[in-house]
C-alpha positions in Angstrom: -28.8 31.2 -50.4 -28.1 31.0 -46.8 -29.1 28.7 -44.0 -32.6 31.0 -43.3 -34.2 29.9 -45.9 -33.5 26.1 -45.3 -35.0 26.3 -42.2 -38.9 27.4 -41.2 -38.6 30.7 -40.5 -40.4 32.1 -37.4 -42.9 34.4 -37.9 -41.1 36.9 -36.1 -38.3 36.1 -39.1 -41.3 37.2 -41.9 -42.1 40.1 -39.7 -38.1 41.3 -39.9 -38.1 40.1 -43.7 -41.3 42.1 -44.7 -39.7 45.2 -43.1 -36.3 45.1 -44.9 -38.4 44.2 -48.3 -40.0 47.6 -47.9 -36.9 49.6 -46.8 -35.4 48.0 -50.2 -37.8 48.3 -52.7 -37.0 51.9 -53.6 -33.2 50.9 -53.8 -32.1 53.3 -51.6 -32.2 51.9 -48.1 -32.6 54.8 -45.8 -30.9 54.7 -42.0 -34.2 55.8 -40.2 -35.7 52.9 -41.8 -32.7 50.5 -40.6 -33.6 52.4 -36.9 -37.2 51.9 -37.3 -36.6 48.4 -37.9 -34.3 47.7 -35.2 -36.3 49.8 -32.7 -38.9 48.0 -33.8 -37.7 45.0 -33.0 -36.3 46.2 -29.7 -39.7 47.4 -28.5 -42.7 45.5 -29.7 -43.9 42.7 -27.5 -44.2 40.0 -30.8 -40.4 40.5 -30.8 -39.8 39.6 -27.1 -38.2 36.3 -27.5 -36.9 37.3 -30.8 -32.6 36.9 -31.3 -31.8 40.2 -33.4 -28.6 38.9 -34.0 -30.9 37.2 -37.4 -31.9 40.7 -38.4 -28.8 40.8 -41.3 -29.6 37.2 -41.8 -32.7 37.9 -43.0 -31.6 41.1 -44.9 -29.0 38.5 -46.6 -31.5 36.1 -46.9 -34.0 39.4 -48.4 -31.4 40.7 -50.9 -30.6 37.5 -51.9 -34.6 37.0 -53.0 -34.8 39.9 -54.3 -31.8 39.8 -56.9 -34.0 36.9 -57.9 -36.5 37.6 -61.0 -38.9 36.4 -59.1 -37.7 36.9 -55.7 -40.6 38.9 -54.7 -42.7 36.3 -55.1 -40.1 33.6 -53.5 -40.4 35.6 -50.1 -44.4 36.3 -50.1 -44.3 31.8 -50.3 -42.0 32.2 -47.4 -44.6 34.5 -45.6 -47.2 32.4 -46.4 -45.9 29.1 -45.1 -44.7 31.2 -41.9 -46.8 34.2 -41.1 -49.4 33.0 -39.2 -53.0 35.0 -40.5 -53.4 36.8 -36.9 -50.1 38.5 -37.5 -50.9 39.8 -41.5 -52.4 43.1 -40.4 -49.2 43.3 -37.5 -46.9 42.2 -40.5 -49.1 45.6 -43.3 -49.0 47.5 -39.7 -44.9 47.5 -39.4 -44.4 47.2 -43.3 -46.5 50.9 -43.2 -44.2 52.0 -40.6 -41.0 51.4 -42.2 -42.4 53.3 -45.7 -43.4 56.5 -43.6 -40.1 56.1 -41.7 -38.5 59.3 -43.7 -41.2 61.0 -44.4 -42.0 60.0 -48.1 -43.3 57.2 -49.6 -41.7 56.5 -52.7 -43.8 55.0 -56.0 -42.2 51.4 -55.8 -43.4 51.2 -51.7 -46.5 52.0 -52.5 -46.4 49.2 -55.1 -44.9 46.8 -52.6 -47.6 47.8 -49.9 -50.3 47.0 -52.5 -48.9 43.7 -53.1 -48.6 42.8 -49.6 -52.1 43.9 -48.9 -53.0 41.3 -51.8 -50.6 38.6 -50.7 -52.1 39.2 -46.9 -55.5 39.1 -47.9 -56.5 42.6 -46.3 -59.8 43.9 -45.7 -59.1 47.3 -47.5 -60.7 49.2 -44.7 -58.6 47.5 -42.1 -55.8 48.3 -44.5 -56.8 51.9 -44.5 -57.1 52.3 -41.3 -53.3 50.7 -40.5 -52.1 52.9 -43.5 -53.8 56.4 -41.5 -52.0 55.5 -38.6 -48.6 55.3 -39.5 -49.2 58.6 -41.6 -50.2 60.3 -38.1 -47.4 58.4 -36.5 -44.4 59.7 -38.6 -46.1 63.0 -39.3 -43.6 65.7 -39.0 -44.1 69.5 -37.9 
């Protein structure tokens, strides 16, 4: 495992982690979901002081986890000991984003977006609500 994971990671860190878990969890990691991610990262003020130099540390430090049997549930413990709660909807928000990236969502995202709506604790209104907007967001003509 690399040196991420023996650190805290920042919650900026479980933001980046959460997206790439999504872009992989169909197996097929898609470029406009690396550019989402990247834009993401390039754009949003929670990512400000963020260095994205760690974004393929975190993917290393993602694939790594997820090779794991229960890697999945390794990184929601890292999100949990890292992701502040005022950031879990921002986390479902840009997790949503990155599965309507290219335009589908395949069955094992919208497995993985159920589970993180669990593991973030998720009003399922509020999680509606986030889920309708990045549906309007990356609707295409």
């Amino acid at each position: 495992m690399n040196d991420l994971t023996a650190h805290p990671l920042s919650p900026q860190d479980c933001l980046v982690a959460l997206m790439i878990a999504v872009s992989a969890s169909d197996e097929n990691i898609r470029t406009v979901e690396l550019v989402k991610i990247q834009s993401t990262v390039n754009h949003l003020p929670i990512f400000a002081d963020y260095d994205d130099d760690r974004i393929s540390g975190m993917a290393e430090t993602v694939f790594d986890l997820l090779e794991q049997e229960d890697g999945l549930d390794a990184l929601f413990g890292l999100l949990r000991d890292n992701l502040p709660e005022r950031l879990h909807e921002t986390a479902y928000a840009l997790a949503c984003d990155v599965a309507a990236a290219d335009g589908t969502l395949a069955e094992a995202e919208l497995r993985l977006l159920e589970e993180i709506r669990y593991e973030l604790d998720l009003d399922r209104l509020h999680a509606a609500a986030i889920e309708r907007g990045a549906r309007a967001r990356h609707m295409r003509a």
